[in-house]
NUVO-49839 format. One record per atom (N, C-alpha, C): residue number from 1; residue in three letters; x, y, z. Coordinates in nm, 2 decimals, decimal comma. Atoms other than C-alpha are relative to their C-alpha. Example, Ala and Ser with C-alpha at 12.3 -4.5 7.8 and 13.67 -1.06 7.14 Angstrom:
! NUVO-49839
+------+------+--------+--------+--------+
| resi | resn |     px |     py |     pz |
+------+------+--------+--------+--------+
|    1 |  ALA |   0,09 |  -0,12 |   0,00 |
|    1 |  ALA |   1,23 |  -0,45 |   0,78 |
|    1 |  ALA |   0,09 |   0,12 |   0,00 |
|    2 |  SER |  -0,09 |  -0,11 |   0,00 |
|    2 |  SER |   1,37 |  -0,11 |   0,71 |
|    2 |  SER |  -0,08 |   0,11 |   0,08 |
+------+------+--------+--------+--------+
END
This chain:
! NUVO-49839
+------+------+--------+--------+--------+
| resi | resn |     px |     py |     pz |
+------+------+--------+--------+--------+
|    1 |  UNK |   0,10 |   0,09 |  -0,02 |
|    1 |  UNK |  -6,71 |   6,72 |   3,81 |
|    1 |  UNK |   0,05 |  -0,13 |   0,06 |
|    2 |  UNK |  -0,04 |   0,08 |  -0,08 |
|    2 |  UNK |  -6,51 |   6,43 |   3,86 |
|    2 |  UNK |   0,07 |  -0,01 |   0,14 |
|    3 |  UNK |  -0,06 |  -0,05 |  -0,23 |
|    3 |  UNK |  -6,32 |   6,57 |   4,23 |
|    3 |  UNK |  -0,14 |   0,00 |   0,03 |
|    4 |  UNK |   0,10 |  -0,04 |  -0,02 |
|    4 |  UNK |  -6,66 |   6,59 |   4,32 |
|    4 |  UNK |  -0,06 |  -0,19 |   0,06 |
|    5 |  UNK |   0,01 |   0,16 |   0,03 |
|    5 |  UNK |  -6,74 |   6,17 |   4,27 |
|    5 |  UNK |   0,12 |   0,01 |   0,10 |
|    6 |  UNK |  -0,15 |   0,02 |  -0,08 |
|    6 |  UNK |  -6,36 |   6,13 |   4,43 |
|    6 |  UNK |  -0,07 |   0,05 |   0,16 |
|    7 |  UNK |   0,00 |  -0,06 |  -0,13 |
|    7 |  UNK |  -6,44 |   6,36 |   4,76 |
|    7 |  UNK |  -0,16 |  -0,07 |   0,04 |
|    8 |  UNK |   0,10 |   0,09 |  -0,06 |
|    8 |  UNK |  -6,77 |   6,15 |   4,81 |
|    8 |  UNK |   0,03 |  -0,13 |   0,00 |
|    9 |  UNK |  -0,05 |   0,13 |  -0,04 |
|    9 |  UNK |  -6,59 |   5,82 |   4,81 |
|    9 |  UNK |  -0,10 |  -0,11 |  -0,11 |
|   10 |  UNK |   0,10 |   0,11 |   0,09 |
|   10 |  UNK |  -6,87 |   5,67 |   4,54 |
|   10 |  UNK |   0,09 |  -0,06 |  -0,13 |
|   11 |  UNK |  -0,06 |   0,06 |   0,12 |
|   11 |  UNK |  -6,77 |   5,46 |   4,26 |
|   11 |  UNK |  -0,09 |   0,04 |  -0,13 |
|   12 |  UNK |   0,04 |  -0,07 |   0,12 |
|   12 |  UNK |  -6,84 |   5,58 |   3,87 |
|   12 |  UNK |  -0,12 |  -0,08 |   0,00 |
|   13 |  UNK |   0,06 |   0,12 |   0,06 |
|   13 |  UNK |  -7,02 |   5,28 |   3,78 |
|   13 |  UNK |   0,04 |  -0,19 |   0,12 |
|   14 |  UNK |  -0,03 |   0,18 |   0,00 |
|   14 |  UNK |  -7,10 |   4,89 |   3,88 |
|   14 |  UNK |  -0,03 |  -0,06 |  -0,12 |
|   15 |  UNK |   0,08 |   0,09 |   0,08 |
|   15 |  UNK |  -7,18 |   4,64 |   3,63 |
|   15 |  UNK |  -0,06 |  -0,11 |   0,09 |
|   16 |  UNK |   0,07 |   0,09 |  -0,02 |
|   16 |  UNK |  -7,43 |   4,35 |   3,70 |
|   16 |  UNK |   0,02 |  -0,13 |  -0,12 |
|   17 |  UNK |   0,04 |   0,10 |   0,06 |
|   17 |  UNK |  -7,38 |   4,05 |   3,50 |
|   17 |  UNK |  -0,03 |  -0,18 |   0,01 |
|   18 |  UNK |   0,05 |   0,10 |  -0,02 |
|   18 |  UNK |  -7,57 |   3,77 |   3,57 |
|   18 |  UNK |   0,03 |  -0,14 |  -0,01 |
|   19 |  UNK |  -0,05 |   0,11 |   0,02 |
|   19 |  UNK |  -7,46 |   3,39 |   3,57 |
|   19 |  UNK |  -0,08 |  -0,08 |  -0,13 |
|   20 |  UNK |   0,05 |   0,07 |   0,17 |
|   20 |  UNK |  -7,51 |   3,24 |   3,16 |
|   20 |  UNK |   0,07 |  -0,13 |   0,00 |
|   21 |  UNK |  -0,05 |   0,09 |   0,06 |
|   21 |  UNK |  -7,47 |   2,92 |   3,09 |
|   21 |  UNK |   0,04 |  -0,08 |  -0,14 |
|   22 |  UNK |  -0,05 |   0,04 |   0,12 |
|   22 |  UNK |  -7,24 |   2,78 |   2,81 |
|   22 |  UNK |  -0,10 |  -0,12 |  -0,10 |
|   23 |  UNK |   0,15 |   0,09 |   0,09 |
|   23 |  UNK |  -7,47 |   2,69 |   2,52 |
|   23 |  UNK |   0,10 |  -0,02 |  -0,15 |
|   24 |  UNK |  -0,04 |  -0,02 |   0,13 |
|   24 |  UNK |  -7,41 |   2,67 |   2,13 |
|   24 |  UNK |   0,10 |   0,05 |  -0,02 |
|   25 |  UNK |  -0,05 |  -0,08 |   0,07 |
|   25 |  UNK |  -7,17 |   2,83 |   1,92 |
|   25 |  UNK |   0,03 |  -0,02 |  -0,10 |
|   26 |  UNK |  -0,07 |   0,01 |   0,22 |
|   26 |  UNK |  -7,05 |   2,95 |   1,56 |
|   26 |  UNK |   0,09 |  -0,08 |   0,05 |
|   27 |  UNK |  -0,11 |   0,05 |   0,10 |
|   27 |  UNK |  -6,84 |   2,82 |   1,37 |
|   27 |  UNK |   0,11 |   0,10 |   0,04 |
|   28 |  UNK |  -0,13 |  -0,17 |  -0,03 |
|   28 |  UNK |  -6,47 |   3,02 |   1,39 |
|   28 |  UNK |  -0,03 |   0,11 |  -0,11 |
|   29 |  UNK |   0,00 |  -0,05 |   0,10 |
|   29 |  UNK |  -6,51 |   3,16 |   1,07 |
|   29 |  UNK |  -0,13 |   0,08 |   0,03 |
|   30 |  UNK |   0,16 |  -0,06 |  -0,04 |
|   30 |  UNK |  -6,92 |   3,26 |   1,17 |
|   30 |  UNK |   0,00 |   0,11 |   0,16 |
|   31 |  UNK |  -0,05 |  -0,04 |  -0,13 |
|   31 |  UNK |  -6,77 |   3,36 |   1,53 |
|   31 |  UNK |   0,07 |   0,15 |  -0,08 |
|   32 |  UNK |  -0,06 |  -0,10 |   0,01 |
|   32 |  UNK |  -6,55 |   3,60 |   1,35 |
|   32 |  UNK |  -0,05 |   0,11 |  -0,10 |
|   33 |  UNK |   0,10 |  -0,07 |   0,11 |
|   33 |  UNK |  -6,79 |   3,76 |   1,12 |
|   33 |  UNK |  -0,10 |   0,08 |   0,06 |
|   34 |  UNK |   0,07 |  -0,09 |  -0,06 |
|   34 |  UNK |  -7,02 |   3,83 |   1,38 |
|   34 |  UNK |   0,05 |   0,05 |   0,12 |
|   35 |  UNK |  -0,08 |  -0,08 |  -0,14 |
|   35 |  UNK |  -6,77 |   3,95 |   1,64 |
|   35 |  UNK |  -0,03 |  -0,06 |   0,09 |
|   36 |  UNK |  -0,03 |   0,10 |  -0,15 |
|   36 |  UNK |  -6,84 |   3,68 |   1,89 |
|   36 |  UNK |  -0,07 |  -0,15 |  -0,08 |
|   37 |  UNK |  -0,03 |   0,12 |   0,02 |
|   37 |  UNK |  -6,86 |   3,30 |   1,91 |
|   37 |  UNK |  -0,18 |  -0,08 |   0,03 |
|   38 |  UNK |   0,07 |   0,00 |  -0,07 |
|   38 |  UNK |  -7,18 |   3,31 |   2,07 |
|   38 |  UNK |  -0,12 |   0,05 |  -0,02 |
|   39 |  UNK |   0,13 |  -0,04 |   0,04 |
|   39 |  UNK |  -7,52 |   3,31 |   1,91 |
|   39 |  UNK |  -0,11 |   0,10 |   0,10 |
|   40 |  UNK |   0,08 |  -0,15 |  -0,09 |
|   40 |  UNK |  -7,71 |   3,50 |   2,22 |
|   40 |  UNK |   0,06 |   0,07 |  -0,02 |
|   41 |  UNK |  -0,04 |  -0,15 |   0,00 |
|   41 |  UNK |  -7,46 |   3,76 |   2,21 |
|   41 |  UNK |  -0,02 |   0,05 |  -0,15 |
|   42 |  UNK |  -0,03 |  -0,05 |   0,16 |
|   42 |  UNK |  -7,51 |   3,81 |   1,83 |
|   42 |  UNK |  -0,10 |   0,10 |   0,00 |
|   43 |  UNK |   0,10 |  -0,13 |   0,02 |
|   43 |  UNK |  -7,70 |   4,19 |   1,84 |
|   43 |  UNK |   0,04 |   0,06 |  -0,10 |
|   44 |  UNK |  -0,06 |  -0,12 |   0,07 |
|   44 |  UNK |  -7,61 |   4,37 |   1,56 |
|   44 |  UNK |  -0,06 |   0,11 |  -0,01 |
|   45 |  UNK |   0,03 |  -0,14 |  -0,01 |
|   45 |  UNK |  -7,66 |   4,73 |   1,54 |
|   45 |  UNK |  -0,08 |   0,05 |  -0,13 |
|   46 |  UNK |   0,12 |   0,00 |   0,14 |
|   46 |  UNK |  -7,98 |   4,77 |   1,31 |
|   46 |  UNK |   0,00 |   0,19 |  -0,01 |
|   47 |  UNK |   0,02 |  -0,13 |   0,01 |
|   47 |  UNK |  -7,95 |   5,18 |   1,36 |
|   47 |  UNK |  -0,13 |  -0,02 |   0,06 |
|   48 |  UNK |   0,12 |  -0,05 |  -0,14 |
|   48 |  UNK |  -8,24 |   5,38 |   1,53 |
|   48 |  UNK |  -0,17 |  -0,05 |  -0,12 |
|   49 |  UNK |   0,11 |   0,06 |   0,04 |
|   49 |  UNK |  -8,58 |   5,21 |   1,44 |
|   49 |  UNK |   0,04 |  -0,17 |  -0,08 |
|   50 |  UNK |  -0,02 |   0,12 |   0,06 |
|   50 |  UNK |  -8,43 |   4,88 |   1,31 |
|   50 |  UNK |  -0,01 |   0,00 |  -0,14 |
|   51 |  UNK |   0,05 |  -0,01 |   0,17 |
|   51 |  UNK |  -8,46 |   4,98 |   0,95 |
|   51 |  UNK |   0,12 |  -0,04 |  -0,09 |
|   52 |  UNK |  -0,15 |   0,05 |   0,09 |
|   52 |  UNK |  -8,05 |   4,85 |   0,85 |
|   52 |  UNK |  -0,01 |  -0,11 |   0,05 |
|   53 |  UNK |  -0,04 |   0,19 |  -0,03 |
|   53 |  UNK |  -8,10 |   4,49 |   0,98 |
|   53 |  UNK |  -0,09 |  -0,01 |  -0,12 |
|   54 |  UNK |   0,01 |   0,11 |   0,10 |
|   54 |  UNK |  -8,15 |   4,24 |   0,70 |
|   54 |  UNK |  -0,08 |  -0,15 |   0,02 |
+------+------+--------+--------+--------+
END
């Protein structure tokens, strides 16, 4: 499968990420609890239908 991608010259994947500007943030201690510093980024993984977020 992947010789296949190779011998057509395409690439796997692009990403797109758009220009954000620097806003808020935790705390270090709040930063490191939720795995980033960075209140928009803060998604945590509620499982499928949202029923383990709190």
């Amino acid at each position: 499968m992947y010789e296949q991608l190779d011998d057509l010259g395409l690439p796997v994947a692009m990403g797109y990420v758009p220009m954000t500007r620097f806003g808020k943030t935790f705390d270090p201690a709040a930063g490191l609890q939720n795995g980033t510093i960075f209140p928009d980024l803060c998604k945590p993984f509620c499982g499928k239908g949202g029923g383990g977020c709190k």
